[in-house]
C-alpha beads as a LAMMPS data file, in Angstrom:
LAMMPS data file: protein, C-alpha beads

72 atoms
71 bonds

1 atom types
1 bond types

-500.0 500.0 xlo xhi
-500.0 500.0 ylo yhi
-500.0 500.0 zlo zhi

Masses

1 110.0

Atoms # bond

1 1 1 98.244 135.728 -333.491
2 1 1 98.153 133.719 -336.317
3 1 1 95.241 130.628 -336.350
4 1 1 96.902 127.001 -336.986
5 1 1 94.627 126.671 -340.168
6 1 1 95.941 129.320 -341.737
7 1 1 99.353 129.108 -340.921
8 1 1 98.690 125.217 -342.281
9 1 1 97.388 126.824 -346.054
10 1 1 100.248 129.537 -345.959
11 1 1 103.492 129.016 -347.608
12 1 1 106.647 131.247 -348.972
13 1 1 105.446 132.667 -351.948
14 1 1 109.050 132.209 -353.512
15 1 1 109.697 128.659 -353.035
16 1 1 106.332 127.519 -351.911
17 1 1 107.575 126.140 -348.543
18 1 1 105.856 126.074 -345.578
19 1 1 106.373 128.158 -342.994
20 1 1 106.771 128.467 -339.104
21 1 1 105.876 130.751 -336.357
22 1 1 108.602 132.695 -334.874
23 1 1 106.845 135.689 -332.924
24 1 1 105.542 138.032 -334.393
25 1 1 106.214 136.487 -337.917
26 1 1 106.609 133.755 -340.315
27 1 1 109.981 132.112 -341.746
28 1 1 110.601 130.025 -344.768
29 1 1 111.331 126.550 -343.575
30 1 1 113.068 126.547 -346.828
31 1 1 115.390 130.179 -347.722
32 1 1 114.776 131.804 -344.094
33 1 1 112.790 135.051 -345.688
34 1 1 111.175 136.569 -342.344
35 1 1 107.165 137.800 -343.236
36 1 1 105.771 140.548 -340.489
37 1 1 102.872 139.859 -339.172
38 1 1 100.890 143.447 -338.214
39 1 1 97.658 143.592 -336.998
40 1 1 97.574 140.009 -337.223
41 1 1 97.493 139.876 -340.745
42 1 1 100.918 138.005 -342.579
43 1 1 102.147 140.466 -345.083
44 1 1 103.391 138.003 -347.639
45 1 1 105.134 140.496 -349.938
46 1 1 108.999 138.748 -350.460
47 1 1 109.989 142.466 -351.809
48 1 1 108.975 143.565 -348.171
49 1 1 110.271 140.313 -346.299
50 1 1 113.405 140.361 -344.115
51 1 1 116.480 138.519 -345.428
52 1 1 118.116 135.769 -343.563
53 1 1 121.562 136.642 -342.125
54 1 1 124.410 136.799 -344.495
55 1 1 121.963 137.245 -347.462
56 1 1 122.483 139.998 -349.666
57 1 1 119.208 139.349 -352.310
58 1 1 116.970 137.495 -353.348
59 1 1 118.754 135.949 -355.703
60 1 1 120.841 134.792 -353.419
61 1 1 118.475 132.685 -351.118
62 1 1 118.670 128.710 -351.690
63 1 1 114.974 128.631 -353.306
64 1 1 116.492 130.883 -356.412
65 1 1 119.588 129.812 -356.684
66 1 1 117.910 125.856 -357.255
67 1 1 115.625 127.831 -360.220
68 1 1 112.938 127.174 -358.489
69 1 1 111.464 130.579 -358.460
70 1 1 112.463 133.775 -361.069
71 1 1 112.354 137.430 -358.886
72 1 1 111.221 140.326 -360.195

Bonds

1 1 1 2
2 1 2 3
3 1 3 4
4 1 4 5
5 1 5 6
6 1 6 7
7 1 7 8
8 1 8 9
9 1 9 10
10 1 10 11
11 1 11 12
12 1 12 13
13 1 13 14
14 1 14 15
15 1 15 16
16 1 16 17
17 1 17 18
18 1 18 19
19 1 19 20
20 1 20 21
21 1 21 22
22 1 22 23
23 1 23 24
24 1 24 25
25 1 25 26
26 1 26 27
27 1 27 28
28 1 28 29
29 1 29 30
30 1 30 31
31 1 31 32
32 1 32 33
33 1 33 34
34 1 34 35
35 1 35 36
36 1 36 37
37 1 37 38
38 1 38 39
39 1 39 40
40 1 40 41
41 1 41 42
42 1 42 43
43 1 43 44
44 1 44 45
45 1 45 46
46 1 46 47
47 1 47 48
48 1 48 49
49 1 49 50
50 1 50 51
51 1 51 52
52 1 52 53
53 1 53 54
54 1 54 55
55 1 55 56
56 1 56 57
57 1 57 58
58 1 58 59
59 1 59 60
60 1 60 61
61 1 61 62
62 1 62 63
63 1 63 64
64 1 64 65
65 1 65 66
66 1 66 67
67 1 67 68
68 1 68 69
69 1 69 70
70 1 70 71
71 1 71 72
């Protein structure tokens, strides 16, 4: 489980959001990307994040589309 401090300092490494507990991981308050949590450790890679529903890419989520964040 993840501590409330450090869920406090984390944030979507795309937009910079913060993010929320859901389970076993953390969501994007902002474009919905889904980080796993293993081990209790986040694994804040957005290549390895789960999309939100009906998203196809990452350039698709609401964080790129406002250019506020160029993918790889």
């Amino acid at each position: 489980m993840i501590k409330e401090e450090l869920l406090a300092l984390l944030v979507c490494p795309l937009g910079r959001a913060p993010l929320r507990l859901e389970g076993e991981t953390l969501v994007c308050t902002r474009c919905g990307l889904r980080y796993a949590i293993n081990d209790g450790i986040p694994n804040m890679l957005y290549e390895e994040a789960e999309l939100p529903e009906g998203v196809k890419s990452i350039a698709d989520l609401e964080c790129s589309k406002a250019g506020d964040v160029k993918p790889s």
